[in-house]
C-alpha positions as CSV (number, residue, x, y, z in Angstrom):
1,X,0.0,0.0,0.0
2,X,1.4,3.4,-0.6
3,X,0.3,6.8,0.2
4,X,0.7,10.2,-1.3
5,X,0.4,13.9,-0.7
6,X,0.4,16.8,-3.2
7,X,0.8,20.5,-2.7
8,X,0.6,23.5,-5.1
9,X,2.5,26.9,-3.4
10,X,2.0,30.5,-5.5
11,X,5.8,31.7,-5.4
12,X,6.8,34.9,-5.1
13,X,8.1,37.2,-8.1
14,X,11.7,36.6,-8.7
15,X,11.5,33.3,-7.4
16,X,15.1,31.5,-8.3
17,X,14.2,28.1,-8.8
18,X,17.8,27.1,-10.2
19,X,19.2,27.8,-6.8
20,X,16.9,25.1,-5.6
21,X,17.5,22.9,-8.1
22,X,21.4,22.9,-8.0
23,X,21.6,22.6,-4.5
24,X,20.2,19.0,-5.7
25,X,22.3,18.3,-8.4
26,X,25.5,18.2,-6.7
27,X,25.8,14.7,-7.1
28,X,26.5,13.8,-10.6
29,X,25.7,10.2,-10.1
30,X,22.2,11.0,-9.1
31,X,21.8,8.3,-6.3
32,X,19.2,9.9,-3.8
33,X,18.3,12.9,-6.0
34,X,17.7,13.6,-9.8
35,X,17.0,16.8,-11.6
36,X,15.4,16.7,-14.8
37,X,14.7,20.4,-16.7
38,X,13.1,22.1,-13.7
39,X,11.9,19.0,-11.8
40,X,13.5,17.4,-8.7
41,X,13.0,14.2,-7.8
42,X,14.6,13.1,-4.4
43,X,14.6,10.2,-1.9
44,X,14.0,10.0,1.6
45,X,12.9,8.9,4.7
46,X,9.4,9.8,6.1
47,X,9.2,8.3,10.0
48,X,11.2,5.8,8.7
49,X,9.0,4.5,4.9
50,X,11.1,5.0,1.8
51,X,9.5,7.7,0.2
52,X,9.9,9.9,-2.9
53,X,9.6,13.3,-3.3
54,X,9.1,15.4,-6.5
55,X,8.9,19.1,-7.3
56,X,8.5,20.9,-10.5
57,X,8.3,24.8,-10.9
58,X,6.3,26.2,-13.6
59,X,4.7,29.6,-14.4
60,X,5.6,30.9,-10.8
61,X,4.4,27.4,-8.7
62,X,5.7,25.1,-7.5
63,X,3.8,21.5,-7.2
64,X,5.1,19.3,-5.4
65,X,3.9,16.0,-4.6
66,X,5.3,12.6,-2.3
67,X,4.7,9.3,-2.6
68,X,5.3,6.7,0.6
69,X,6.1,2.8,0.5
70,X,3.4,2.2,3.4
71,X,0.7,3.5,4.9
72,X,2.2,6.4,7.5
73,X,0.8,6.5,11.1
74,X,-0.2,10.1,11.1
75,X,-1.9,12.5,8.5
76,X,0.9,13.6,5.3
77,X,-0.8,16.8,4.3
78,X,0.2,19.7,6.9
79,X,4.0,18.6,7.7
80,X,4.5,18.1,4.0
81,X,3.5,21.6,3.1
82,X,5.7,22.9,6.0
83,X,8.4,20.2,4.8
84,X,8.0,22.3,1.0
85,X,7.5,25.6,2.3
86,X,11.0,25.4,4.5
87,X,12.8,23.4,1.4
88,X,12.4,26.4,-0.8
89,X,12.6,29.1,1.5
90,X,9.6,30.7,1.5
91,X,9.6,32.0,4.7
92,X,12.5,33.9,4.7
93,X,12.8,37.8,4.7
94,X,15.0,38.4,1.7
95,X,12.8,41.2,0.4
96,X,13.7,43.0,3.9
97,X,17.1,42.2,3.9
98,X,17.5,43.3,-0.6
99,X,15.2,46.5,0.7
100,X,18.1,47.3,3.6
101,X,21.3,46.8,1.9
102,X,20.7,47.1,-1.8
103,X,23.3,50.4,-1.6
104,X,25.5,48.9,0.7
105,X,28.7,49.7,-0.9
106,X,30.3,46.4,0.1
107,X,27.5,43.9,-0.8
108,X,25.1,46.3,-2.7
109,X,25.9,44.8,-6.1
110,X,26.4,41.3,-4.8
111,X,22.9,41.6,-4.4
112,X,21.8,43.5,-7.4
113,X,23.2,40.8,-9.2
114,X,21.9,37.5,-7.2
115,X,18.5,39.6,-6.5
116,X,15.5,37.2,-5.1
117,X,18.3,34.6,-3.8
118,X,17.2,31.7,-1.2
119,X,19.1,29.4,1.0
120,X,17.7,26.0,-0.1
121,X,16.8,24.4,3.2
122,X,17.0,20.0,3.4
123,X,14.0,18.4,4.0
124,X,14.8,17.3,7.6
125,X,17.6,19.2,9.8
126,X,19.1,15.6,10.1
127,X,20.4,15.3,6.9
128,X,21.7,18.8,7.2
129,X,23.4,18.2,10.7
130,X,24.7,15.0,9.1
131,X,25.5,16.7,5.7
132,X,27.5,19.3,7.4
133,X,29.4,16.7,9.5
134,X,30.4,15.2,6.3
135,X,31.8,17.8,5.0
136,X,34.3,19.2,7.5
137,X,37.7,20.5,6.7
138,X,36.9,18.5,3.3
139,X,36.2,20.0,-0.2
140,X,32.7,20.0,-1.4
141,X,33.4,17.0,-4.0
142,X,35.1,15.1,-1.5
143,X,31.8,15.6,0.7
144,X,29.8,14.9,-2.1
145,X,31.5,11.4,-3.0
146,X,31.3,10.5,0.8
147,X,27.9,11.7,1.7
148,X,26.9,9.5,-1.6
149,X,28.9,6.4,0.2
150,X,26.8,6.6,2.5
151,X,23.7,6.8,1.0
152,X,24.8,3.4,-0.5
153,X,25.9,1.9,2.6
154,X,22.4,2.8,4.1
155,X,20.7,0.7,1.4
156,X,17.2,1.9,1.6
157,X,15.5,2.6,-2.2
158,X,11.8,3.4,-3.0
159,X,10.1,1.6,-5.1
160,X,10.7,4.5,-8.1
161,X,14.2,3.4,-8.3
162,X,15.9,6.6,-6.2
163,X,17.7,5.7,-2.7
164,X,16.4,7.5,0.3
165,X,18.3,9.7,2.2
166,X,19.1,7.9,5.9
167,X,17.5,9.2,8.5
168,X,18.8,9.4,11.8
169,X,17.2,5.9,13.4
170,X,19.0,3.9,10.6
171,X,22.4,5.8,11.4
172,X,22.0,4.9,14.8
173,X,22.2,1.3,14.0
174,X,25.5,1.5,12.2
175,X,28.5,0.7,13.7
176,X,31.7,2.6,13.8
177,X,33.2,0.2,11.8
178,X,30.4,0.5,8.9
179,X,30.9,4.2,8.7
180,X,34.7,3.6,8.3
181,X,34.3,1.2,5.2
182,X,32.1,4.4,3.6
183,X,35.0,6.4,3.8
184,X,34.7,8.2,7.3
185,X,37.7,9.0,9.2
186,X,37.1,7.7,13.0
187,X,36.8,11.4,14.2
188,X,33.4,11.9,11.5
189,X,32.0,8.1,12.3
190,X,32.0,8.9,16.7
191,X,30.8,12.2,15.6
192,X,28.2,11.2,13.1
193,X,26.8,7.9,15.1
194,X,26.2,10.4,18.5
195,X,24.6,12.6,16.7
196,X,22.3,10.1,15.1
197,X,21.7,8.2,18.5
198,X,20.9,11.5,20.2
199,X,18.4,12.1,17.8
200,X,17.0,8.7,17.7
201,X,17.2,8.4,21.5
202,X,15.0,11.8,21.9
203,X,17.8,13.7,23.1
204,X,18.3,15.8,20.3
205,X,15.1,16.6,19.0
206,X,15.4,18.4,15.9
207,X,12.5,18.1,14.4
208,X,10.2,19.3,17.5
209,X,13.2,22.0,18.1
210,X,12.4,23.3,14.3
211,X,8.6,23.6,15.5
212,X,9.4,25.7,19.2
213,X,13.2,25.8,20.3
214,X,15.1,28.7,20.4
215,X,18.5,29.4,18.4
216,X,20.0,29.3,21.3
217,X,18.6,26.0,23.0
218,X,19.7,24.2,19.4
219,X,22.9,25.6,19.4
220,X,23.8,24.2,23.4
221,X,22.7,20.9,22.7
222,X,24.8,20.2,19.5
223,X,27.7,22.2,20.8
224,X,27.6,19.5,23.9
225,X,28.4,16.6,21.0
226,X,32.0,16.3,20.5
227,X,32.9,17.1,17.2
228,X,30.6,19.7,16.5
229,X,31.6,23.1,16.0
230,X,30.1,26.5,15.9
231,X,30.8,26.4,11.9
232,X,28.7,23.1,12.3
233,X,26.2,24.9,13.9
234,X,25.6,27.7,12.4
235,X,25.7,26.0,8.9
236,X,22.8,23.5,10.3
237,X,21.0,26.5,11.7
238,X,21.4,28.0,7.9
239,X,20.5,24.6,6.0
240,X,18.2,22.7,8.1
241,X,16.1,25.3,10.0
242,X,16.4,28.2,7.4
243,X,17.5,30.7,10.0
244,X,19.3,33.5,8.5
245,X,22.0,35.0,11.3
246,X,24.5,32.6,11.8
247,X,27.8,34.0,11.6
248,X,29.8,31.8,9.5
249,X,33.0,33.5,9.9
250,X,34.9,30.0,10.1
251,X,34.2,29.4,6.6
252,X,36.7,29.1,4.1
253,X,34.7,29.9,1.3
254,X,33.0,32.7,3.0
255,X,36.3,34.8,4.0
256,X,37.5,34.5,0.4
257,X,34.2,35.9,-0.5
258,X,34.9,39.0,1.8
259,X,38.3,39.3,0.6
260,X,37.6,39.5,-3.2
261,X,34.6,42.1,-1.8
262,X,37.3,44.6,-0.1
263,X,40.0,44.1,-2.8
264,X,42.7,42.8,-0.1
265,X,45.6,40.6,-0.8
266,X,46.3,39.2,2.6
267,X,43.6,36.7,3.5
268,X,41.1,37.4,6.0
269,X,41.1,35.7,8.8
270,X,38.1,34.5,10.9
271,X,38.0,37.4,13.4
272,X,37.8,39.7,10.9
273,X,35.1,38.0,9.1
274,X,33.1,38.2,12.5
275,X,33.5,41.7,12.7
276,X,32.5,42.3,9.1
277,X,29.5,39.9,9.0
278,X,28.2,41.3,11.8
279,X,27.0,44.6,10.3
280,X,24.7,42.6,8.7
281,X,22.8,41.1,11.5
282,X,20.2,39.4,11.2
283,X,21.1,38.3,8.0
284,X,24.7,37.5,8.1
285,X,24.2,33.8,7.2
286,X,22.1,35.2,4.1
287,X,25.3,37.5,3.3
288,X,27.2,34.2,3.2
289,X,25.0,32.6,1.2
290,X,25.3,35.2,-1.5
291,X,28.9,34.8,-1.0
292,X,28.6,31.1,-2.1
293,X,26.6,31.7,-4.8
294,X,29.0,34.3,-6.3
295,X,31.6,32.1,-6.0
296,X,29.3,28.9,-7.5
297,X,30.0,27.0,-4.2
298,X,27.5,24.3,-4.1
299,X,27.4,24.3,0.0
């Protein structure tokens, strides 16, 4: 038996749906998500059934639709039109924050050019937390080659052909050792598998802290796992709740954004990123965003 849910959301007028779209097509090889013209199609969990989701944009809309491998034990429709809303960043204020610094002279034309941009947000703050854990101190291929691995080593497909995404219950069965066939260092697997467990266990409710928590209340109970970071933070604040303040000063990519922006040959180190990001609270995750997508970093 299989169950499906369909929604249809008016977007708003310079809607970007390629940033969506490439955000899901960093994987070449297509495992757990395939983009077809402007149509994603991705794979996940959903409490635990295979399921697949697909989106297509189209004369402003998007309709998106999901179809489960089993009957689910509660009612699809309303967390699956949050699910999509938060995916494409509908909620968040980039009108107000294009409106307040369109004349900036340091970021004024970043935005003119990148005008209506969106942080694509992942379907559960899981695979974000476990996304961003993946991808530490590594480039974004490497990442993308061993978040793939895993995907593999998880084993779970729908019955469209697409693997699902693992959700946090089946990472906490994995043992260390599993993770370190998939390519993990032993640092990443510990890291990875308490996260997973915590999540499973109830102790690191993501989900009900995406309904109710404050930033602060998620950021002290992933700061308390060892081997998360305030980079791993704030980028899981950015990517799997779609809040739009974290100061990612510790990123790479973002401080050689801000140096190509002030013209400076010395790099810029990460307290001077803090100080100049935070100008631009309560948006300075947003500012690195648009830093990304200047530089075509698929983070």
């Amino acid at each position: 038996m299989t169950r499906q849910a369909a929604v249809a959301l008016a977007l708003p007028a310079g809607f970007r749906p390629g940033d969506i779209l490439a955000f899901h097509r960093r994987d070449t090889q297509e495992l757990a998500e395939r983009v077809t013209g402007d149509t994603l199609c991705k794979g996940l969990l959903w409490d635990g059934i295979p399921a697949c989701l697909n989106v297509r944009f189209a004369d402003r809309m998007a309709s998106a639709d999901i179809v489960l491998d089993a009957e689910p034990a509660c009612d699809l429709e309303p967390r699956f039109t949050t699910m999509v809303r938060r995916m494409l960043g509908l909620e968040q204020a980039v009108e107000a924050f294009e409106v307040r610094f369109r004349d900036d002279p340091a970021i004024g034309s970043l935005i003119s050019e990148q005008k209506g941009l969106r942080v694509p947000v992942t379907t559960t703050p899981f695979e974000a937390l476990s996304w961003a854990v993946t991808g530490q101190q590594i480039s974004v291929a490497a990442a993308v080659s061993l978040r793939r691995r895993l995907i593999a080593a998880a084993g779970i497909r729908h019955t469209s052909g697409v693997f699902c995404y693992p959700d946090a219950a089946r990472l906490a069965h994995f043992a260390e050792d599993d993770l370190r066939a998939a390519g993990f260092s032993t640092a990443k697997a510990r890291t990875l598998l308490a996260l997973a467990r915590g999540v499973a266990g109830g102790e690191l409710p993501l989900d009900a802290w995406a309904q109710s928590a404050s930033v602060e209340e998620i950021r002290s109970g992933l700061l308390a796992v060892r081997g998360v970071g305030p980079w791993t933070v704030d980028y899981v604040l950015l990517r799997g709740f779609g809040w739009l303040d974290g100061s990612l000063h510790g990123d790479v990519a973002v401080r050689r954004g801000i140096q190509a922006l002030l013209g400076t040959e010395g790099r810029v180190g990460e307290a001077e990123a803090k100080e100049w990001l935070a100008r631009y609270a309560p948006w300075r995750a947003l500012v690195a965003a648009h830093l990304w997508a200047g530089k075509a970093v698929a983070y």
